[in-house]
N, C-alpha and C positions, 0 to 999 in steps of 0.2 A: 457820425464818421469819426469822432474826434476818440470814443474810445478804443477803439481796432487800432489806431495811430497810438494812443497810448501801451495801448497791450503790447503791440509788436515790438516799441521802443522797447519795450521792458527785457522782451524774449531779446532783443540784438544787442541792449548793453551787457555790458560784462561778459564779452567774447573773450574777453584776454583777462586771465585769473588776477584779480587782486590781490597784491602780498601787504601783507602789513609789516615788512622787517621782518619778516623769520621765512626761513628755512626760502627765499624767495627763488636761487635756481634749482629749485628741486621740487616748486610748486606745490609746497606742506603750507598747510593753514591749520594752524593750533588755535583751538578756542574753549576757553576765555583766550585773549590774546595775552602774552608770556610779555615777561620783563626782557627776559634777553634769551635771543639763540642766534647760534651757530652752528648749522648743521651743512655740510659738504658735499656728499656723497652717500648713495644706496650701496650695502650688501648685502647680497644673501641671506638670508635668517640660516641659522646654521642646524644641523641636521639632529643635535641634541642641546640639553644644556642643565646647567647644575644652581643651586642656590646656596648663598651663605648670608648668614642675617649676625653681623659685625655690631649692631645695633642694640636689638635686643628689645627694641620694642615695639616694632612694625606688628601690628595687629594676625593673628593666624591665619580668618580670613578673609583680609587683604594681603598675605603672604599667599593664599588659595587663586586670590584672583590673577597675579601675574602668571604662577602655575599652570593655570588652565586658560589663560590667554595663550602663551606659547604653546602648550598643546595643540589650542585650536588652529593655530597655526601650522601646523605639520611637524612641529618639533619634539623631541624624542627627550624625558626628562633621566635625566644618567648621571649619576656621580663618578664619574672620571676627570683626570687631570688635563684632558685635552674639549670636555665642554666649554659653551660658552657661561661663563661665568657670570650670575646675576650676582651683585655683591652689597647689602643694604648698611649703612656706615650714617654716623652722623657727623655736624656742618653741612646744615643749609644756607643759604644765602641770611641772612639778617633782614629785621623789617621790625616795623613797629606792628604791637599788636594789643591788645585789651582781653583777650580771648584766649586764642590761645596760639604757639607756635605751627604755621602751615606753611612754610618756604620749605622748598627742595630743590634739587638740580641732579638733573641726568648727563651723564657721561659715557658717550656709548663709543669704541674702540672696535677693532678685529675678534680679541680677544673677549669680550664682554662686558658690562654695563654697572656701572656703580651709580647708587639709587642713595643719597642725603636726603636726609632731614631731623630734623631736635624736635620733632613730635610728630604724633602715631597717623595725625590727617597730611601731613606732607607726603606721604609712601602713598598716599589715597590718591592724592593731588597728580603725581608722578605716574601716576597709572592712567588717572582721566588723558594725561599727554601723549605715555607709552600708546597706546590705544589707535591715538589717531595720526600718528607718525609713522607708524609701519602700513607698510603700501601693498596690494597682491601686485604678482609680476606673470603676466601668463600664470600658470598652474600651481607658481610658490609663492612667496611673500617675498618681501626687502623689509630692512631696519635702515635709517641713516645715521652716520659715523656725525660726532662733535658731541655738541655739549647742550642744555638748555641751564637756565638760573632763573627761579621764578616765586612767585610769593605775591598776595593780593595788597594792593593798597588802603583797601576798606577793609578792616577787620571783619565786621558782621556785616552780612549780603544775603539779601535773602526776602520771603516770603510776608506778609501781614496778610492773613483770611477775613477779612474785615467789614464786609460787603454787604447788603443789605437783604443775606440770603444765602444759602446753606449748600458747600457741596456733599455731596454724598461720601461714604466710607471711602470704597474704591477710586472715585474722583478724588481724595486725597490722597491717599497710597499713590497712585501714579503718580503726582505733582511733585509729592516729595522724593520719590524714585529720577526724574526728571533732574529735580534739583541738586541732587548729589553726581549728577554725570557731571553739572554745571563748575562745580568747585564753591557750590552756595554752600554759606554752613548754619542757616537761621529760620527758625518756620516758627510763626508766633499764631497762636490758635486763639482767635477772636472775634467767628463770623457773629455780627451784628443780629441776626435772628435766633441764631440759635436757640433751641429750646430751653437751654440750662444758661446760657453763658447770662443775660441782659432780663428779659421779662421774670423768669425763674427762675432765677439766682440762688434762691434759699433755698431749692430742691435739692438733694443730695444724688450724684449717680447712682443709677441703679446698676447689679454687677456688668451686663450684658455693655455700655456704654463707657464701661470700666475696662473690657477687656478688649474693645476698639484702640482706649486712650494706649492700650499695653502695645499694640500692634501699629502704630503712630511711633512712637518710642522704640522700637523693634526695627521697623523702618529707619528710620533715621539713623539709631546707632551704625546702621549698615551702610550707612552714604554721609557718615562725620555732619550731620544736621544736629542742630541743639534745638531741642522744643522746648518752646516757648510758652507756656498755658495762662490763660486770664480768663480776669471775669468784668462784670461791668454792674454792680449793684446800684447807682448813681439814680435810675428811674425810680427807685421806692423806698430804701436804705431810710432807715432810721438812724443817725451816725452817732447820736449822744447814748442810745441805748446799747445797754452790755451786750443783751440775748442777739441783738443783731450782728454785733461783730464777733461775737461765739458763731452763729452760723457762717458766716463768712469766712473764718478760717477752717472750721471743720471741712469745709468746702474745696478749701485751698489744700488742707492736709490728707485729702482722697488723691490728690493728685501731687503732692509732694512724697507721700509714703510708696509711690511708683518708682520715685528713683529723681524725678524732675526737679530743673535746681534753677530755674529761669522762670519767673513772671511778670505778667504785666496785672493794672487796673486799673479799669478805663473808668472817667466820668466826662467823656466827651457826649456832645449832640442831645442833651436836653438844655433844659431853662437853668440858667447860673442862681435859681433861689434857694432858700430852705424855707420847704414847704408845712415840717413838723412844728408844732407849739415847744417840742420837749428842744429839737436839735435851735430852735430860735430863742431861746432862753440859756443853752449856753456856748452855742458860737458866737462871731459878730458878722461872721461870713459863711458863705458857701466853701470859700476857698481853706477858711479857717477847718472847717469840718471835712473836708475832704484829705488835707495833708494830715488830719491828728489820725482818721483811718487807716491813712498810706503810711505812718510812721508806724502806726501799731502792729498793722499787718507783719512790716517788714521785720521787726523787731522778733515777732514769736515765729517766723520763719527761720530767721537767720538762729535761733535760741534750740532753733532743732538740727541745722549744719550751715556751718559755717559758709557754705561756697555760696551762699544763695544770692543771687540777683533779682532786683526789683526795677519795674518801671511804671513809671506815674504818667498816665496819659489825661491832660488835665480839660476841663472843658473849654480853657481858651488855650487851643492847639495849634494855631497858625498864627504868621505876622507877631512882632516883637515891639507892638506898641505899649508904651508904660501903662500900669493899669491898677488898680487895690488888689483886684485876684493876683496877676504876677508879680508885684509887691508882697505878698501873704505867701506864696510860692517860693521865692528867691527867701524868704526870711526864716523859714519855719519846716521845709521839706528839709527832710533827713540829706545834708547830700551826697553821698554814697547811694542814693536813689537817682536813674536816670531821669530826664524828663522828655517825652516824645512830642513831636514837634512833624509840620507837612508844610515847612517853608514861608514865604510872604502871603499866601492866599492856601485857601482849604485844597485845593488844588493848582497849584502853582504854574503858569505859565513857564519859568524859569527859576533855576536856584544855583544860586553862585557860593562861592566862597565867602565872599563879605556879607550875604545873608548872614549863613551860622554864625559869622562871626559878629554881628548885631543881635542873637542870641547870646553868645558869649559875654561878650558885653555887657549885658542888661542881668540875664542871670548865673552869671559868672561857673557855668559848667558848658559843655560843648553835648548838643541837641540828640537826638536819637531822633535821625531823620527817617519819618515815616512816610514816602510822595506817595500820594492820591492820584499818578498819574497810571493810566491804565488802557491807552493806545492798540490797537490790533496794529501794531507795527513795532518799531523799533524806540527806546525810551532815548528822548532826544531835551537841547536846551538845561542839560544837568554840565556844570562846568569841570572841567578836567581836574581841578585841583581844590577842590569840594572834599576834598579827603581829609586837607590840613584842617580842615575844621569842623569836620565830621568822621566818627568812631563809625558808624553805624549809615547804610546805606538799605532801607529796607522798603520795597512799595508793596501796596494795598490794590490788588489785581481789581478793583471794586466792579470795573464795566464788564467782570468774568465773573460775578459771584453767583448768576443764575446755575444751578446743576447741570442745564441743558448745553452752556456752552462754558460752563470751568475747564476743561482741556483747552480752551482761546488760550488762558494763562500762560502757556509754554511758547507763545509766540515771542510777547515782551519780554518773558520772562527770562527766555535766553538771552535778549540782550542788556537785560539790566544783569545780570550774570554777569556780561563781558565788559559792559560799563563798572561795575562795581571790582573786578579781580583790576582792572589796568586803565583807569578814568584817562588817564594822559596820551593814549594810545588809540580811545575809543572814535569811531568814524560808524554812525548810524547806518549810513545805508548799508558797507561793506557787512556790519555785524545781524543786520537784517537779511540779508544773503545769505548768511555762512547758517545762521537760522532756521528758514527755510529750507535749505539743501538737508541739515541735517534731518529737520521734522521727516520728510520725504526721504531721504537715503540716496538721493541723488542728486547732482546740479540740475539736470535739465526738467527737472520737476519741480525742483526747487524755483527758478525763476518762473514756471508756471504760476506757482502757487502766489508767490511776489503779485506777479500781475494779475492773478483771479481776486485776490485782496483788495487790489487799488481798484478795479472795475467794478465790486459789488460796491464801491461808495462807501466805504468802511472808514474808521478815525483812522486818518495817515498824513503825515506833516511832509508834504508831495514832495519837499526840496532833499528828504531824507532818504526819498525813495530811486530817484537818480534815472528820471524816463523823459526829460521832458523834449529833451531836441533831436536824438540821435537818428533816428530814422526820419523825419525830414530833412536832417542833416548829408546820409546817404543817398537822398533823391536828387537833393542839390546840387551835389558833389560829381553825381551820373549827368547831370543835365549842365552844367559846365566841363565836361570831360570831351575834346575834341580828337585828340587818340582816338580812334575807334578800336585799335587794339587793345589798348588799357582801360576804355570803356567795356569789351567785352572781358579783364580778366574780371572790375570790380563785381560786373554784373554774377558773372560765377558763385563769387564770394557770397553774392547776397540771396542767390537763389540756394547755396546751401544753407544759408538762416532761414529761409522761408520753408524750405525741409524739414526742419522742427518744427513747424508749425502744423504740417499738413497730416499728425499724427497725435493730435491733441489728446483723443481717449485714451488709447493704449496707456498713454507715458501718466495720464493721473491713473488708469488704474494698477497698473503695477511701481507705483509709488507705494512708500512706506506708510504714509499716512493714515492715521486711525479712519478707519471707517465713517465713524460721526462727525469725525473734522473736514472730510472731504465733503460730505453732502453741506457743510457748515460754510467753508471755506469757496470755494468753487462755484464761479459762477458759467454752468456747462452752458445756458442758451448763447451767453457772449463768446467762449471759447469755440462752439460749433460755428461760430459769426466767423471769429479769426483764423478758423481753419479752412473753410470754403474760401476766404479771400484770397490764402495763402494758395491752397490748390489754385484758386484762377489765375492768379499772378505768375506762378510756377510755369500754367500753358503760357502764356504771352511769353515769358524769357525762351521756353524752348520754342516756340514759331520762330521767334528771335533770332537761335540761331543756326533754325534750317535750311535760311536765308543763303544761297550762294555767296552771293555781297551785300554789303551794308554800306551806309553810307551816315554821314553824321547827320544827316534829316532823320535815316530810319531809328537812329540812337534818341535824337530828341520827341519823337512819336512816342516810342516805348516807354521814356519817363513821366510822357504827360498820360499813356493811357493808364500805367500804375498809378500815377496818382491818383486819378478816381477812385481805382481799386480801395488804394491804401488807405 
């Protein structure tokens, strides 16, 4: 019984739109959720409009993409003096960053809309916003009049492929297409099986898996993502011998002569020994041998351009207990080399501020946090101001790395998105909603999909999910209600929720939902459960009130025979 009470909970909360502070009487939800807005009022989208780029450096096309958004819109593009004016100007808001400038701020008027930002992803950024602020109205659109000011508080946001198993080409292309709607701007390529990355390391690509990494890169540049490529020699690596780290960078420089200017190199999740005679005669450690690799590596990278970024993802990658490897570490690593890091535990129950900063501490740099947490829900238990102490906010989808079900990724993924653009802001369940509705393309699919998730018994931290009393709540409420008049209007109210229910198919299938996510996601025997209830329940309100008279006996009847139902 107990799951149909949960499902239904699910489908009746969130009757009344959640605002997070923005745009709240005009019922706009921007996501990632914004630093600051103030928006007023809808008008009209206006019947043409014109562009001017004051800026000079907003990308061509992301200059195409706003283009052909107002197109799509019904808008008529005219260079005349009475269009509405698209105007791109720099001054964006300020913020700290490592990376690179992505604050912008929208300003939208009568007359037309002026678009800041000091670099070429803030115009990107402004448009993921532009996008989901304009409203259709009957058969035209609305824009709303004010302002937004926005900019993420985590620099790097974004992706780790890290899993114990390989998505497919296309499976990636989508994820990172996903990501770029998000305002991620980071995707670091380091599935744990991969054929070349760990076992076969010393193998050099062949062209065909050359011309994937090109179209990775391709993608990305088109949604402001930086890839990230690694490798992980650490299982076989000879570290003392020349010819091993000659292949190793030839390796790296197939994939730097692409254009890529970010790596990692992993010697996590084997045995902390050295197993070679040659690397045991002249390290004294494991730890010793791995940072004189990671220093050399980075030296004949950066010897070919300058811009190049390294990170060192070491075998002891959790918890900040003192130790001879993190001593060897802290003493000998290049540092201008990051070092990545998954919290107090390989996968962290929670991670706070004064974690990283007990990393700080100890190896006197601030972590490249990479969580291990990988939820089919919302990413929860990460502290709002985890920023001050961490550059880098990046999780490893790992419980998604099977092919069969890497599209799960874009569940969490959205809201470790919205966790990472505004930590101080972030409220799990709301951003697990606005997730949903999106995957789907509509609310009331959306909350399906919420509660087809929690009913398959799927990883969801329940307090996040926000179902646990409300429709018990409403029966209670019915069954202490002596008005028989205000007991029939609530009963109303609740038979129009129960109306959503009684059309469970239709509404997942023309949802937006990929095809393979709904057969994934969706658990139809329990939904056919909650819709026949729904029907039955529906007859009993109207017997209800065919009734010439009622009396408060027949009101407390009806509540107790729903609840069997329910």
């Amino acid at each position: 019984m107990r799951p149909i009470i949960l499902f239904l909970t699910l489908i009746l909360m969130q009757a009344t739109l959640i605002e997070g502070g923005e745009g709240k009487d005009l019922g706009i939800e921007i996501y990632p959720t914004p630093q600051e807005v103030s928006l007023h009022k809808f008008i009209p989208l206006p019947n043409t409009f014109r562009i001017k780029d004051k800026a000079g450096i907003i990308l061509k096309e992301d200059l195409k993409l706003y283009k052909d958004f107002f197109i799509s819109k019904g808008c008529s593009y005219e260079e005349k003096p009475t269009s509405f004016l698209i105007s791109y100007e720099r001054g964006a808001p300020e913020h700290k960053t490592i990376l690179r400038p992505e604050g912008y701020a929208l300003k939208i008027d009568e007359k037309g809309m002026i678009v800041r930002s000091d670099g070429i992803d803030g115009y990107f950024y402004a448009y993921q916003t532009l996008r989901q602020i304009v409203k259709e109205s009957g058969s035209s659109f609305e824009i709303p009049l004010g302002e937004i000011k926005d900019y993420p508080l985590f620099p790097v946001r974004g992706i780790l492929e890290g899993g114990y198993d390989v998505w497919t080409h296309k499976q990636r292309l989508k994820i990172l297409k996903w990501l770029g709607k998000l305002k991620m701007n980071y995707y670091m390529y380091c599935p744990k099986d991969g054929f070349y990355f760990r076992r076969q390391w010393r193998r050099m690509y062949p062209e065909e898996e050359l011309e994937n990494f090109k179209e990775y890169l391709k993608t990305c540049k088109e949604n402001h993502i930086v890839f990230c490529y690694s490798l992980s020699p650490a299982m076989s690596m000879v570290y003392s011998r020349e010819s091993e780290f000659e292949t190793l960078l030839k390796k790296y420089r197939q994939i730097q002569d692409l254009g890529v200017k970010n790596f990692s190199i992993f010697f996590d999740d084997v045995l902390p020994l050295l197993s070679n005679p040659e690397d045991r005669a002249k390290f004294k450690s494991v730890a010793e041998a791995e940072v004189y690799v990671t220093n050399r590596l980075y030296k004949k990278l950066k010897e070919r351009d300058p811009e190049v970024r390294l990170a060192f993802v070491p075998n002891q990658y959790w918890d900040v207990k003192r130790s001879a490897y993190l001593d060897t570490v802290k003493e000998k690593l290049n540092p201008e080399i990051d070092i990545g890091w998954t919290g107090m535990k390989i996968t962290a129950d929670k991670i706070t501020k004064q974690d990283a900063q007990k990393f700080i501490d100890y190896l006197g740099k601030r972590p490249g946090l990479g969580d291990n947490l990988s939820p089919l829900g919302p990413i929860y238990d990460r502290s709002g101001d985890l920023y001050e102490t961490c550059d880098a906010y990046i999780v490893n989808p790992c419980g998604f790395a099977s092919p069969g079900i890497a599209q799960l990724t874009k569940f969490f993924a959205s809201t470790l998105a919205d966790y990472a653009w505004n930590p101080l802001a972030y409220e799990p369940e709301r951003s697990f909603r606005i997730a949903c509705e999106k995957l789907c393309g509509e609310k009331l699919a959306g909350k399906l999909l919420r509660l087809s998730i929690e009913l398959s018994g799927k990883k969801l931290k329940k307090e996040y999910i926000g179902y646990e009393t409300h429709f018990k709540k409403v029966l209670g409420r019915l069954a202490q209600e002596k008005d028989v008049t205000k007991f029939k209007s609530d009963l109303m109210k609740l038979k129009e929720e129960l109306n959503e229910l009684s059309n469970l198919g239709e509404i997942i299938l023309k949802s937006n939902l990929e095809e393979t996510l709904k057969a994934q996601v969706f658990n139809f025997s329990l939904l056919k459960e909650a819709e026949e209830k729904a029907v039955k329940s529906i007859q009993l309100i109207d017997e209800f009130f065919k009734k010439e008279r009622t009396s408060s006996h027949d009101c407390s009847f009806l509540v107790k025979r729903l609840s069997t139902i329910l």
